[in-house]
N, C-alpha and C positions, 0 to 999 in steps of 0.2 A: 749383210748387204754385199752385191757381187758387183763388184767397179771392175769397167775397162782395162786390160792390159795398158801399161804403162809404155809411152814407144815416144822419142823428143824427133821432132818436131809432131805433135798427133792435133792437128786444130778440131778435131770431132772430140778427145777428152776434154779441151780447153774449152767446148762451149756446152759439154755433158754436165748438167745440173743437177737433174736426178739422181744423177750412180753417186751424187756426193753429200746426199742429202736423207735422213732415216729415213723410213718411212714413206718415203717420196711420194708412190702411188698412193696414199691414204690423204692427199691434201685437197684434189678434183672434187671427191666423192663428199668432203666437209663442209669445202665452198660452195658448192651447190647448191649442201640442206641448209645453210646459213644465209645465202642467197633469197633461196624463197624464202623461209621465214620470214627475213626481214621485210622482203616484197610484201606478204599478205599481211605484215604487222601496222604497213602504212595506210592501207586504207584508200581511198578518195586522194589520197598525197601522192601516190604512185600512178604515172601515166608510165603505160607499157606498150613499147611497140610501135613506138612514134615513128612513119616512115619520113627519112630523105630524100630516096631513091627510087629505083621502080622494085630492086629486086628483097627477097626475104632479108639478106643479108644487110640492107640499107637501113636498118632499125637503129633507135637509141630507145631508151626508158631514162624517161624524167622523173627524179624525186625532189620534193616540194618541201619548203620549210613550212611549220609552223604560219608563221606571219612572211609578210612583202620581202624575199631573198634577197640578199646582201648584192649578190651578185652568183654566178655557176661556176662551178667548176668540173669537167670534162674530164673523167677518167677513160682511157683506151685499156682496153686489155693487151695480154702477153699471146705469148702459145707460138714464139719463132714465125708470127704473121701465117698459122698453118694448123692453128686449133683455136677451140673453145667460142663462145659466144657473149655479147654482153652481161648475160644473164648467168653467167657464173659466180659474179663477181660484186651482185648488188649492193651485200652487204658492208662493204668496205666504204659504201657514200654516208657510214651513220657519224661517222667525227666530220666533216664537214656539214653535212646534213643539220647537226646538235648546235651548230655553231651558226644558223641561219641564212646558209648558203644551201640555193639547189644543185644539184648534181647532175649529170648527166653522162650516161655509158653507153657509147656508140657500139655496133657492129659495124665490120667490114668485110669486103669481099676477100676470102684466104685464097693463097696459094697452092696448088698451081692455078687455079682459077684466073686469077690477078699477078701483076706484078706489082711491088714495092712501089713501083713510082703510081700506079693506081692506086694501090690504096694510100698513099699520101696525101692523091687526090679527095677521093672519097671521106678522108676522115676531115680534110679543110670542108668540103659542101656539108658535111654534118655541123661543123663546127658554127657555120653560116646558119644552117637551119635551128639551131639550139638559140643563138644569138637571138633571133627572132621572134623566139618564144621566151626566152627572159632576158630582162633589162639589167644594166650594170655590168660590171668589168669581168671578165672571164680569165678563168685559169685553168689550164690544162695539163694536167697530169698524164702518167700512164706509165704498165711494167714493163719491162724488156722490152720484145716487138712493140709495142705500147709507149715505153719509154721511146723508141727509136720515133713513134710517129708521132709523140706530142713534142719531142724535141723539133719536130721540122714542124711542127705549127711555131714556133718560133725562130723560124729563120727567114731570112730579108727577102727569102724569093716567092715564099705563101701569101697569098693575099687574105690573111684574117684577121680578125683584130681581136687578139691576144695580149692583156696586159701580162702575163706570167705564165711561166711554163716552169714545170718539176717532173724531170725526166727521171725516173726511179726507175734503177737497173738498167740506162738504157744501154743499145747496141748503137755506138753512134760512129764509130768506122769499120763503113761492111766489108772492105778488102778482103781482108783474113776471109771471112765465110766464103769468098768464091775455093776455099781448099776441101771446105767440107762437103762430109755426103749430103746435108740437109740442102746443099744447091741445086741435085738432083731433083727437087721441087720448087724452089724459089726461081731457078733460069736467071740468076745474078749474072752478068759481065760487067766488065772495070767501066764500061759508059756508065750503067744504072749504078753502080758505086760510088762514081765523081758526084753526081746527082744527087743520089738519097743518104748520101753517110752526112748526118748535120755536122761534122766536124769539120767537114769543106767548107761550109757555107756558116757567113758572117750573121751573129744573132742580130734579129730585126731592132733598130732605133728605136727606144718606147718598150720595149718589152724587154724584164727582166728576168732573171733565170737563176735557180736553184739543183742543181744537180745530186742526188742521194740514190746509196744504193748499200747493200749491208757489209759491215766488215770481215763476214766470213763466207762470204761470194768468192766463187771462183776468181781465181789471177785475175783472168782477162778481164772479168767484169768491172774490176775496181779501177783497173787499167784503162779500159774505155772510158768509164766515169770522170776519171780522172782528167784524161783526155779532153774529152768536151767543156769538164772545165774551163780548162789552161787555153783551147782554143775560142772560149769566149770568155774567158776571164772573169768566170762567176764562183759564186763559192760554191763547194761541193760537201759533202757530210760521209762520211762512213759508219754507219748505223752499228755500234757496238752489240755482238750475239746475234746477228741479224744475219739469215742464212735468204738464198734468192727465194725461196716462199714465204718465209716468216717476214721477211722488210713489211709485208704489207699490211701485217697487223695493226702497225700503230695508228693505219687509217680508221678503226673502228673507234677509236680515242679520242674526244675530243680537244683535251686539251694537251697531245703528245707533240714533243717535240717537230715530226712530220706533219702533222694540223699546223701547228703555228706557221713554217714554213711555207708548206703550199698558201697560208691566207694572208700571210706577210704584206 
């Protein structure tokens, strides 16, 4: 495995995931065929390609419990707000899913397409449209850029109604990023900063908050998690042997420590 030259202060190694992780490239290609399978295992339980919006990107896919859903839960995808689709990731709604809750995996418009504070937008109007299609209390999850956007579903200035939010992995003070290259595509400046890092912004009255992310994540990572903690004074977890692709395993679990948490 060929990792980045080492060079202090280098904010591009601090948020290089891959170079630190085996195999990296081999987890896309897994999630996908894991993905659909799971997709065509549900049958009539899977609604695909639910629109919000006008555009392709405005999609979620709803999976169904068994019997009347406890309530949903709204997983966002990762990819630095600049890859991947909801459909990578199906599989990871089967421990919630087992446990009687529907799931729901929005897409959003990436970068450079959008900025950050767009899609923050666009995943609250999903958030609305999902609400409308099932009854009971919602929780919102999501990894990295994921994490970052389901954390600001729970912040005082969104208008959703979110009883829970489980920001896994997330990125929740974007400062730092305006040093790296990957701003080259996002167009971050310190306004959109103040704005979309949830760690400015006081978590919403009524909604409660779980932060986790793995204990063998990058510095920074556990550092941010940390962070939004302490700035909303919720508890946080560091997922022992849990690397930034592997945390998300324990979703396919029903009854793994991250189920119990996000259904708390």
């Amino acid at each position: 495995m060929t990792r980045p030259p080492y060079a202090f202060p280098d904010p591009d190694r601090d948020y290089s995931n891959g170079a630190f992780i085996p195999q990296a490239d081999s987890f896309p290609p897994k999630w996908n065929a894991a993905a659909a399978s799971f997709r065509d295992s549900l049958g009539p339980r899977a609604q695909i390609n639910l629109p919000y919006g006008p555009t392709d990107r405005h999609r979620f896919d709803l999976y169904r419990p068994e019997g009347p859903p406890k309530g949903v839960l709204v997983f966002i995808h990762g990819g630095y707000w600049m890859a991947f689709t909801h459909q990578t990731w199906s599989h990871f709604a089967a421990g919630p899913l087992a446990r009687g809750w529907a799931v729901a995996m929005p897409s959003y418009t990436l970068a450079p397409h959008a900025r950050i504070g767009t899609m923050t937008q666009e995943i609250a109007t999903a958030c609305r449209a999902i609400a409308a299609l099932v009854p009971g209390p919602m929780v919102v999850t999501g990894h990295s850029a994921g994490g970052h956007l389901s954390a600001r579903m729970g912040c005082a200035d969104i208008n959703v109604s979110v009883r829970r939010v489980v920001p896994i992995s997330p990125l929740a003070e974007l400062g730092p990023l305006l040093a790296t290259k990957m701003n080259d595509t996002l167009h971050l400046d310190p306004a959109e900063c103040a704005t979309e890092s949830p760690a400015r912004h006081a978590l919403r009255p009524g909604t409660s908050a779980h932060v986790w992310v793995g204990a063998q994540e990058r510095p920074v990572f556990l550092q941010q998690a940390r962070l939004l903690a302490e700035e909303w004074d919720c508890p946080w977890t560091a997922a022992s042997d849990c690397h930034h692709f592997d945390v998300l395993d324990a979703l396919t679990d029903p009854v793994s420590a991250l189920v119990n948490t996000l259904l708390a």
